[in-house]
C-alpha positions in Angstrom: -79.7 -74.0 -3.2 -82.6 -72.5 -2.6 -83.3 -69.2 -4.2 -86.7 -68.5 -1.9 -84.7 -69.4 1.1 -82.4 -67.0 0.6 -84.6 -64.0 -0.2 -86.5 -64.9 2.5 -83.7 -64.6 5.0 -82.2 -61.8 4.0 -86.0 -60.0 3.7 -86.4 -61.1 7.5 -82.6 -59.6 8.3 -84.0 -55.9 6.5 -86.6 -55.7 8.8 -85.4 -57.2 11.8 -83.3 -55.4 15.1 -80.4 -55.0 13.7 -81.8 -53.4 10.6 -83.8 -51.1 13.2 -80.5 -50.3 15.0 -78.4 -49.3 12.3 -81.5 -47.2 10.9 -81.4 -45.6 14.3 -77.5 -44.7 14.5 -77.3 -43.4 10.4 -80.3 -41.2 11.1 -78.0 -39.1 13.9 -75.4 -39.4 11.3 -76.8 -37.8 8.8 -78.4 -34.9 11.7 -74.4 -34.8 12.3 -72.6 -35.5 8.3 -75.8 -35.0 6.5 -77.4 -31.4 7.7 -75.0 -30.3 9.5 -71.3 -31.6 7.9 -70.0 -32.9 10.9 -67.9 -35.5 10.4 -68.7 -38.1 13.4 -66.3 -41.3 13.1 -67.4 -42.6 16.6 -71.4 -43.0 16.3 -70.6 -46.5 18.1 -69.4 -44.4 21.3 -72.5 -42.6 21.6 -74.2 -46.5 21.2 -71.9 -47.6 24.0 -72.8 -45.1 26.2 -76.2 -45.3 25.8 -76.9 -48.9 25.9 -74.7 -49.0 29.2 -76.4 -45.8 30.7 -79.4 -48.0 30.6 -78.0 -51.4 31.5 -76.1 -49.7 34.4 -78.6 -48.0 35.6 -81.2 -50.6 36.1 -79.1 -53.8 36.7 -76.9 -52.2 39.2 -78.4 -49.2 40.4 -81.5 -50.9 40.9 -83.3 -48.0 39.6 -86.4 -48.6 37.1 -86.7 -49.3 33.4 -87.8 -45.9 32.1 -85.6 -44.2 34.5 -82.9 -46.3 32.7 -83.5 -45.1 29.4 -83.2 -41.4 30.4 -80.1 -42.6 31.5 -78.7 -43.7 28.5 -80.3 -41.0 26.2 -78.4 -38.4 29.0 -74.9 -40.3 28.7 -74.9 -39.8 25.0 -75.9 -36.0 25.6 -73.0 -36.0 27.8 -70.6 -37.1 25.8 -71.8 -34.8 22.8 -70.6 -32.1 25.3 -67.5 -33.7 26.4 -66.5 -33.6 22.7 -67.9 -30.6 21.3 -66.8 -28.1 23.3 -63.2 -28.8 23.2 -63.3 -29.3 18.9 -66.3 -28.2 17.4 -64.6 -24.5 17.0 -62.1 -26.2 15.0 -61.4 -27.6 11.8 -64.2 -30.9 11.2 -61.1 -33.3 10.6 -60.3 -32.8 14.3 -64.0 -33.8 15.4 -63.5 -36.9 13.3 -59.8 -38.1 15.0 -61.8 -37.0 18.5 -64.6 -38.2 17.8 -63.2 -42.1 17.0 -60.3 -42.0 19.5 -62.7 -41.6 22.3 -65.2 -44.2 21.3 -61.8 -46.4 21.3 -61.2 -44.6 24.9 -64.5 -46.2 26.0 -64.5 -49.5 24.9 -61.4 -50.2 26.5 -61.9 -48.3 29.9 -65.6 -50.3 30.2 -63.6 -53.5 29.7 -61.0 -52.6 31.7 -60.2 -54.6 35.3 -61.1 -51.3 37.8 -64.6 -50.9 36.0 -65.6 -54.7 36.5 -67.8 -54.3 39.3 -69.9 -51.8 37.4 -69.6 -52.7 33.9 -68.1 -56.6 33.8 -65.3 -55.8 32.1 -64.4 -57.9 28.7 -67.7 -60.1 30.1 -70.1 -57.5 29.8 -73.5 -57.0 31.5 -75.9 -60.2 31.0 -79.7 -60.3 31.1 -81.0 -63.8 31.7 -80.9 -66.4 33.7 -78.4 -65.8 36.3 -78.1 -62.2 35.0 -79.1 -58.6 36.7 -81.8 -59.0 34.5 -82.1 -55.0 33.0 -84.3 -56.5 30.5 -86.8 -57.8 33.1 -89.0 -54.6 32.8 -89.0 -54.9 28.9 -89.9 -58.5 28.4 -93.1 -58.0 31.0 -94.2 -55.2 28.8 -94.2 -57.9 25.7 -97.8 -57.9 24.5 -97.0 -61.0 22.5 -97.9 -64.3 23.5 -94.4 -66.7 23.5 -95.0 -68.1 20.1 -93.7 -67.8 16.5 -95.2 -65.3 14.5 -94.5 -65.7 10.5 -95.8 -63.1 8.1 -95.7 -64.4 4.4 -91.8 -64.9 4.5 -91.3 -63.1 7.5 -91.1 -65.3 10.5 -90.4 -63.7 14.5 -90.5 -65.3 17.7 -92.6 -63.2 20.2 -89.2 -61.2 21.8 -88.0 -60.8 18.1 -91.2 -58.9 17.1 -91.5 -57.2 20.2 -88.0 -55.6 19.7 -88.7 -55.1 15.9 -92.5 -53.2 16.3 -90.9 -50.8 19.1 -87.9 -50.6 16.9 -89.7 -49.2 13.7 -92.1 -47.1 15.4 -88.7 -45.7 17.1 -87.2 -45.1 13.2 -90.4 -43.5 11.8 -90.4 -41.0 14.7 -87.0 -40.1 14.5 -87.4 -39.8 11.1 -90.8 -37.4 11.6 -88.4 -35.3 13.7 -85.4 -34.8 11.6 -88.5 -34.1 8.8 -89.9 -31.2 10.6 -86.6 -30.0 12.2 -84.9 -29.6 8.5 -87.8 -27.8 7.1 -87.7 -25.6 10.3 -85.7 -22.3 10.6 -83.1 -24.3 12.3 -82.6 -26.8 10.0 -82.4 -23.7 7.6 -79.3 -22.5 9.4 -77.9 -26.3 9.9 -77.8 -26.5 6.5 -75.8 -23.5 5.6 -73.3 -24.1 7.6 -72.9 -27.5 6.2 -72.6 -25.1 3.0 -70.7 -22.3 4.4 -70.6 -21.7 8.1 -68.5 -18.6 7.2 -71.2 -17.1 5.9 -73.4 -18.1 8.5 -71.5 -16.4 11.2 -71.5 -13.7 8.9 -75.0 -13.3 9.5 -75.2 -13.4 12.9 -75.5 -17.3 13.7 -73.9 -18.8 16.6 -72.2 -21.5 14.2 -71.1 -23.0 17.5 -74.4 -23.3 19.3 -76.0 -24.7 16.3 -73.1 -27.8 16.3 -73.4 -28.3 19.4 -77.3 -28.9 19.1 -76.4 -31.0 15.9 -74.3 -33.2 17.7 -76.5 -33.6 20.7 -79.1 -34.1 19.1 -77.3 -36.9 16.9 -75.9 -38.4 19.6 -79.2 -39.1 21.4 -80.2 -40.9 18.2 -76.8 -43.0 18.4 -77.3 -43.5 22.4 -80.9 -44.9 21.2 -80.0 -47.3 18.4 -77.4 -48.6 21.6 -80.5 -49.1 23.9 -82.3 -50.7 21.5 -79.1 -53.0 20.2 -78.9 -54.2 24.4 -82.9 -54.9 24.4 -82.5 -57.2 21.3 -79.7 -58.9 22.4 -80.3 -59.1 25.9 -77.2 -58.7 26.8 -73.6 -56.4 26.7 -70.0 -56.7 26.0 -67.8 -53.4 25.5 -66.7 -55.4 22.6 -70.1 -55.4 21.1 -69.0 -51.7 20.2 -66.2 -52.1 17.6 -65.6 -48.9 15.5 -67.0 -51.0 12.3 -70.1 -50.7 13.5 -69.7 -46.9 12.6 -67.9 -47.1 9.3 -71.5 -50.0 8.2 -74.0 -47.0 9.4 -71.3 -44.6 7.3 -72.1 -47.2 4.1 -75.6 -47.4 4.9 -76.0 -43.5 5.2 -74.3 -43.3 1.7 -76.0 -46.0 0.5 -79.4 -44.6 1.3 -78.6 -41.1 0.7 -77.3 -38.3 2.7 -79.3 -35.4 3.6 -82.4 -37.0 2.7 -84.9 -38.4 5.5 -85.5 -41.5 4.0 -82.2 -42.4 3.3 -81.0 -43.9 6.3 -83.6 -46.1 6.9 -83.7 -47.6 3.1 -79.9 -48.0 3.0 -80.2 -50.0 5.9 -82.6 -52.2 5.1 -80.8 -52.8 1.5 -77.6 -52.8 3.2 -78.3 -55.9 5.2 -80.5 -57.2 2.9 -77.5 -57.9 0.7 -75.2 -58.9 3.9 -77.7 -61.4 4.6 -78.4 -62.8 0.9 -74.9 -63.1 -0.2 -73.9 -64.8 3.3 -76.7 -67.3 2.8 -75.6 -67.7 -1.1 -72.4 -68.2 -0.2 -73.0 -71.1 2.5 -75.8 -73.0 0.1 -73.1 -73.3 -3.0 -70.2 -74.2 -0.4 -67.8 -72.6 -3.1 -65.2 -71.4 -0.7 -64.2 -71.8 3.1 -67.2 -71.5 5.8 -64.4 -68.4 7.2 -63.9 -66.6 4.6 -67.6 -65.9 3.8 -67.5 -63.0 6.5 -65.0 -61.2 4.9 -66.2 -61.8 1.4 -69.6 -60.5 2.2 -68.0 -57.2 3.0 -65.4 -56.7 0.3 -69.0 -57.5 -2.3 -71.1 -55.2 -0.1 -68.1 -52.3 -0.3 -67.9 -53.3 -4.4 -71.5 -52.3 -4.8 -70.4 -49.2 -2.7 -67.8 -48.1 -5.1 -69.6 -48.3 -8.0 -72.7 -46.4 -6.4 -69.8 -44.0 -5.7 -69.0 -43.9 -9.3 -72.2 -43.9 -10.7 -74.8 -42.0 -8.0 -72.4 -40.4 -5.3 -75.7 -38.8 -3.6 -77.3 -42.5 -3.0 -80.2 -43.9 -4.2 -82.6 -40.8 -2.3 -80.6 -38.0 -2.0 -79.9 -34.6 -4.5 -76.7 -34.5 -6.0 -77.5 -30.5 -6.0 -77.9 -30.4 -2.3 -75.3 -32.8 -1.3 -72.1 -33.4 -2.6 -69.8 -35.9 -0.8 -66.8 -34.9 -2.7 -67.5 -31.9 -1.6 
């Protein structure tokens, strides 16, 4: 067993797509949990609906690339309304039962037989050979030569890098924004009705108006990590979209540190640094089973969770004073 191999792949797992995506999805988490205490169980709905706003609309539709991503980003807006307006004037536990039942809803009416023709059903939408092709657009805009790229330990091939440059730049913008919108009057008022939105509405707020943005705004985020989780994998399955996929950005928002800009993207990247590095420890010793390594992976990663729990509830970035999760 090779120690360097090990670090090496999970180093090249923290930077790569999947790093990127999650980054993407616990940044409008903590816009809706974070800033805003909005407790969102069903990020991976707003995902779904993104990445198949965009697959839909270029592979079937016919309609271009860019026009498909406006697509998606509107699909999650649309279903930020859809489920604000009926609980977001209620108590947060009923946005959380809401909020995970319909991304539930979704991934079993896109798979379902009557929604086939439009969304493939349990097979999904490919992009390939043989496929609609709604990454056709993306892969001509490549400005990498088909190659393999390696960077010290990192190694890419050209689509790999291609999804991982965009990917980043997509995270550090994202992150600029949810910078200058909490240091904005309106992050201001976000945050005190995280606090006390009580006393917000006692002070004139529209506590209402101010979710709603919150969970748009969030969503859009979510709807974006989705777009970019189709481009990287070049293809969709309504099964992709499993409501784990919420509760890992949950551990890497708590990892990183709630209400803090940076803490998304640095819990992701240790987050599957460590799924990566133990998976890769665990098939160089061959100590136990090949099946059980998925599972023990987890049950580690959620250990180191419990004791960062115990020991630094805000996360590694954020302020205990500011953020409280027991709260």
């Amino acid at each position: 067993m090779d120690i360097t191999t090990i670090l090496a792949g999970g180093l090249n797992t923290a930077v790569g797509p999947t790093t990127v995506v999650f980054a993407l999805a616990a940044i409008g988490l903590n816009v809706h949990y974070g800033y805003t205490g909005l407790l969102n169980f069903g990020q991976v709905g707003f995902m779904l609906v993104g990445a198949y706003g965009m697959a839909i609309t270029v592979s079937i539709v016919g309609l271009p690339f860019w026009v498909g991503i406006l697509a998606g980003l509107a699909a999650a807006v649309v279903l930020a309304l859809l489920l604000g307006v009926p609980t977001l004037r209620l108590r947060a536990d009923y946005l959380a039962i809401s909020t995970i039942a319909a991304a539930e809803i979704l991934r079993f009416v896109f798979r379902s037989g009557p929604f086939v023709p439009i969304t493939g059903g349990p097979f999904g939408i490919p992009s390939g050979p043989g496929g609609p092709g709604f990454t056709q657009t993306w892969d001509a805009l490549n400005p990498f030569p088909p190659g393999s790229y390696q960077f010290g330990w990192l190694s890419f091939t050209h689509s790999r890098l291609w999804v991982t440059v965009v990917g980043w730049t997509l995270v550090a913008l994202a992150s600029l924004l949810v910078w200058a919108l909490t240091r904005s009057p309106w992050g201001r008022v976000v945050k005190s009705i995280r606090e006390d939105e009580d006393a917000a509405r006692a002070l004139g707020k529209n506590v209402f108006a101010y979710k709603m943005q919150s969970l748009v705004l969030g969503g859009m985020l979510g709807g974006l990590a989705g777009i970019v989780l189709a481009l990287s994998q070049a293809a969709l399955s309504p099964d992709q979209f499993l409501p784990q996929l919420t509760f890992f950005a949950y551990a890497v928002l708590i990892m990183g540190g709630a209400a803090s800009v940076l803490g998304p993207v640095v819990g992701a990247m240790l987050f599957w640094f460590l799924i990566s590095s133990v998976e890769r420890f665990l098939l160089g010793t061959g100590i136990m089973p090949t099946g059980t390594i998925g599972p023990t992976r987890l049950a580690l990663v959620g250990l180191l969770l419990i004791v960062l729990m115990a020991f630094r509830p805000q996360g590694l970035l954020g302020n205990k004073r500011e953020m409280m999760l027991d709260a």
